[in-house]
C-alpha positions in Angstrom: 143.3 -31.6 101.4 141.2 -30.3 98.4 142.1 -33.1 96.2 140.2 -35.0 98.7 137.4 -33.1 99.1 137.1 -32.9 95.3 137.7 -37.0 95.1 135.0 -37.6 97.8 132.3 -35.7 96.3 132.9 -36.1 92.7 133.4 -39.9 93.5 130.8 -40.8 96.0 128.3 -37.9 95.3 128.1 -36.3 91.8 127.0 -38.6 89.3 128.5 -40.3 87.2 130.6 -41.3 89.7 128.1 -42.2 92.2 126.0 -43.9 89.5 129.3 -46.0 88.9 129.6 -46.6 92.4 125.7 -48.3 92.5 126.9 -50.2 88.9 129.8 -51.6 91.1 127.7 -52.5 93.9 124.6 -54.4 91.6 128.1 -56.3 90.1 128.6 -57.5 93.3 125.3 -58.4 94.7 124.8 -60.5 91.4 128.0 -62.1 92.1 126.6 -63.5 95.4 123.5 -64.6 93.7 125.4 -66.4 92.0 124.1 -64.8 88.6 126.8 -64.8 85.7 124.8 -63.5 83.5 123.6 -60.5 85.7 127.0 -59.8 86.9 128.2 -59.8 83.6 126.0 -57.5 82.0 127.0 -54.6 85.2 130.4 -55.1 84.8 130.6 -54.2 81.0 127.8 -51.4 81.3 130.0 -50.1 84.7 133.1 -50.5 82.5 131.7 -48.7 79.7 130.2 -45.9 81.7 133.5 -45.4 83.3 135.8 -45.0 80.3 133.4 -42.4 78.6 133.7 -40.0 81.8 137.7 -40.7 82.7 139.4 -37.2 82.2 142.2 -39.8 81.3 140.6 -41.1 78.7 138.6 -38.2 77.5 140.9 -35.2 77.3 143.0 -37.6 74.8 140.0 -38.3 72.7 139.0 -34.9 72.6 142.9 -33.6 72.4 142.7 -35.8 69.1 140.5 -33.3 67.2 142.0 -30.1 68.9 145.3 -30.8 67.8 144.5 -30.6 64.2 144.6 -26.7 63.8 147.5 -24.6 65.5 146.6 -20.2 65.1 148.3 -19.4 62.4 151.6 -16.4 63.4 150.6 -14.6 60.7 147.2 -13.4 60.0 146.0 -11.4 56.3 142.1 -11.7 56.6 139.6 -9.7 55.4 137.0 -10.7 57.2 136.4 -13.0 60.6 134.2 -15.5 60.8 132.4 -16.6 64.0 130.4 -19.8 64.0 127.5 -20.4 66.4 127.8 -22.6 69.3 124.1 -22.1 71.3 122.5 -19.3 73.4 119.9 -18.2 76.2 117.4 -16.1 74.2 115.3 -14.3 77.6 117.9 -14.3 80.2 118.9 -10.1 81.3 122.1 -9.0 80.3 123.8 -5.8 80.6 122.7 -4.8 77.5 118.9 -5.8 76.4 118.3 -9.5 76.8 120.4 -12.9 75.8 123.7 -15.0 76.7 125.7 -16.8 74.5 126.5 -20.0 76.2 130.2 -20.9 77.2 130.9 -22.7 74.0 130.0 -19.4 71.8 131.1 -16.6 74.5 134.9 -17.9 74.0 134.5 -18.0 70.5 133.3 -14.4 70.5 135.9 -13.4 72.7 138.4 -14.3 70.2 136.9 -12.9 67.2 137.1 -9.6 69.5 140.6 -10.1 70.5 141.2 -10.6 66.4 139.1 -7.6 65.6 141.2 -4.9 67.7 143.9 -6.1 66.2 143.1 -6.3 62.7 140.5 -3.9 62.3 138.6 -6.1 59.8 134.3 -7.4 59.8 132.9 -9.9 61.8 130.8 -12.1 60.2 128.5 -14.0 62.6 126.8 -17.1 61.7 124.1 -18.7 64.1 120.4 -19.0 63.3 116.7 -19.0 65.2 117.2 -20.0 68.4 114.2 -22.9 69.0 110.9 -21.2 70.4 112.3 -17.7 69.8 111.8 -15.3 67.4 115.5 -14.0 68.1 119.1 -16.1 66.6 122.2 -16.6 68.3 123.9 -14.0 65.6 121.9 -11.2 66.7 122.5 -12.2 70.5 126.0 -11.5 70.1 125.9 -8.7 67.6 124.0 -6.9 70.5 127.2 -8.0 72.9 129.4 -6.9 70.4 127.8 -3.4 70.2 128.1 -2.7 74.3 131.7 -3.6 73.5 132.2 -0.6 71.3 132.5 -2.3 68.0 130.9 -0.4 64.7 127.5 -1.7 63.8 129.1 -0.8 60.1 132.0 -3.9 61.2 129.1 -6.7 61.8 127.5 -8.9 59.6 124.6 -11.1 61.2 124.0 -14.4 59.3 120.5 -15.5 61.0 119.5 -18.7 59.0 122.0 -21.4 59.5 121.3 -24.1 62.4 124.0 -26.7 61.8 127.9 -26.5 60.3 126.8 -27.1 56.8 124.4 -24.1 56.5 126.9 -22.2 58.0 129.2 -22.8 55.2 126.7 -22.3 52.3 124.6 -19.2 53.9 128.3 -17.4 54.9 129.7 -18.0 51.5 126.8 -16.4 50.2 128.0 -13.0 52.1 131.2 -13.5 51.4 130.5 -13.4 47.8 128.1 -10.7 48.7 130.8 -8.2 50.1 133.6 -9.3 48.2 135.5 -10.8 50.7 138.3 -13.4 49.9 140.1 -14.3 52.4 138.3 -15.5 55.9 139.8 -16.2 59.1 137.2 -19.6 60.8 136.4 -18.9 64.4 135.2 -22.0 66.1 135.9 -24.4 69.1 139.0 -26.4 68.2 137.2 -29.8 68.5 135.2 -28.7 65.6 137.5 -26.7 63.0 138.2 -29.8 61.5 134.7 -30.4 60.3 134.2 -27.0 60.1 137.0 -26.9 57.6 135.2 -30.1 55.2 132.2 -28.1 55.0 133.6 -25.1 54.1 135.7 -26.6 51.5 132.8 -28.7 50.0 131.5 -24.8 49.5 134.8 -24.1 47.7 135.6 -21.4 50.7 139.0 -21.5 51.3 139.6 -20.4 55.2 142.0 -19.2 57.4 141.4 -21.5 60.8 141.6 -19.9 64.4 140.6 -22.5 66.5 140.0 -21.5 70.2 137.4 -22.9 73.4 140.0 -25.3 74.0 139.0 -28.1 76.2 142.5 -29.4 77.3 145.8 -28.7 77.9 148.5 -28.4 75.2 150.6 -30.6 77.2 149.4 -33.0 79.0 150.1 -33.4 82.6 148.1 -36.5 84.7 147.0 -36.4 87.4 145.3 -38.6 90.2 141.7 -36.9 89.4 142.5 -37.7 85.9 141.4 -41.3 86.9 138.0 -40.1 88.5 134.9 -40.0 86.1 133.3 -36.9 85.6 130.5 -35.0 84.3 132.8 -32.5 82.6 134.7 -35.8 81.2 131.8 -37.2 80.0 131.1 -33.8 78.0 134.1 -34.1 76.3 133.5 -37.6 75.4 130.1 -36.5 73.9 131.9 -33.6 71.6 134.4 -36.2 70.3 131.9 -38.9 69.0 129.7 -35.8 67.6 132.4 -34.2 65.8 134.1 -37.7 64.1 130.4 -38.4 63.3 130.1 -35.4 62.1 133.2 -35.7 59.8 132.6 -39.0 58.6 128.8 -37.5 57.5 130.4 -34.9 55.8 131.6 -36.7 52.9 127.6 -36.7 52.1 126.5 -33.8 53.6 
């Protein structure tokens, strides 16, 4: 009964599935008009609009990049890592103001998990926030204090606002405190190109990729076959990340 309550309104309300649903229906009318060319042109932008928001078809595209990196068993770092991934500079929190968003909270919460259990600095990389005079890194150094850890244990790196500062302005602590042997925090649809940049800054890194966006093992289902927004999110990451890797041969 819930798969059909989630079906009906994920198909015939939520967009995109209700925008696919008025593509479909434009097809037709053009059809009876008797317009080729009209018909035509909704069928491929309703096909196309379609396969970038079927979980079926985006969980594999996306499963693609997270498959690169596996935790390693053993960890030796010195030092952890945390790359940015966006935040809400004036919203209340428990403690003071500022949210990471989902993307950076579950990167955070594993650079925790990491910290208890190697008792080593986290460094955290994530610049000015736009129309703010506060970053992401001192967002969640201010969640990582209510949590208990040492101000003495956190390293705020404030200037970076893409991958490749992140590289060059970490490395530049890293150097700074003697450090040599890093353990990369970031969303597993972007350690790959996390990696490149790091490397092209002759940083040699221990990846942890977490924020996993699918399942290890892939199990379809019939709502795999119905377009979603959350779909099309993932479809979004993908293209942005292999962009992102093919730029990084220049940049």
């Amino acid at each position: 009964m819930l798969y059909l309550v989630k079906f009906f309104y994920q198909t015939f309300i939520l967009p995109p599935g209700c925008i696919i649903l008025l593509l479909v229906a434009a097809s037709l009318w053009q059809y009876k008009k008797k317009n080729p060319k009209y018909t035509k042109f909704f069928v491929i932008i309703t096909a196309i609009l379609y396969m970038v928001s079927a979980p079926v078809i985006c969980d594999s595209l996306i499963r693609s990049l997270e498959r690169k990196y596996e935790p390693p068993s053993q960890l030796n770092g010195d030092v952890i890592i945390m790359l940015g991934g966006g935040a809400f500079a004036d919203t209340p929190n428990v403690n003071g103001k500022g949210h990471l968003s989902s993307i950076a909270s579950n990167r955070l919460l594993t650079c925790i998990q990491l910290y208890y259990k190697l008792d080593v600095p986290i460094i955290i990389s994530g610049g000015q926030i736009p129309g703010y005079a506060t970053s992401e890194a001192e967002i969640a150094k201010n969640i990582l204090l209510g949590l208990d850890i040492p101000e003495e244990k956190i390293i705020v790196e404030n200037r970076s606002l893409n991958t490749t500062q992140n590289a060059i302005y970490t490395r530049e602590l890293l150097e700074e405190h003697g450090f040599s042997r890093p353990i990369l925090v970031t969303s597993a649809f972007h350690m790959e190109r996390a990696v490149r940049q790091f490397g092209k800054n002759e940083v040699n890194v221990i990846p942890y990729p977490t924020d996993y966006q699918t399942n290890s093992i892939r199990r379809i289902t019939f709502m795999d076959f119905i377009p979603s927004a959350e779909a099309l999110q993932k479809f979004y990451f993908s293209i942005k990340e292999y962009v992102g890797i093919i730029a990084s041969r220049w940049y």
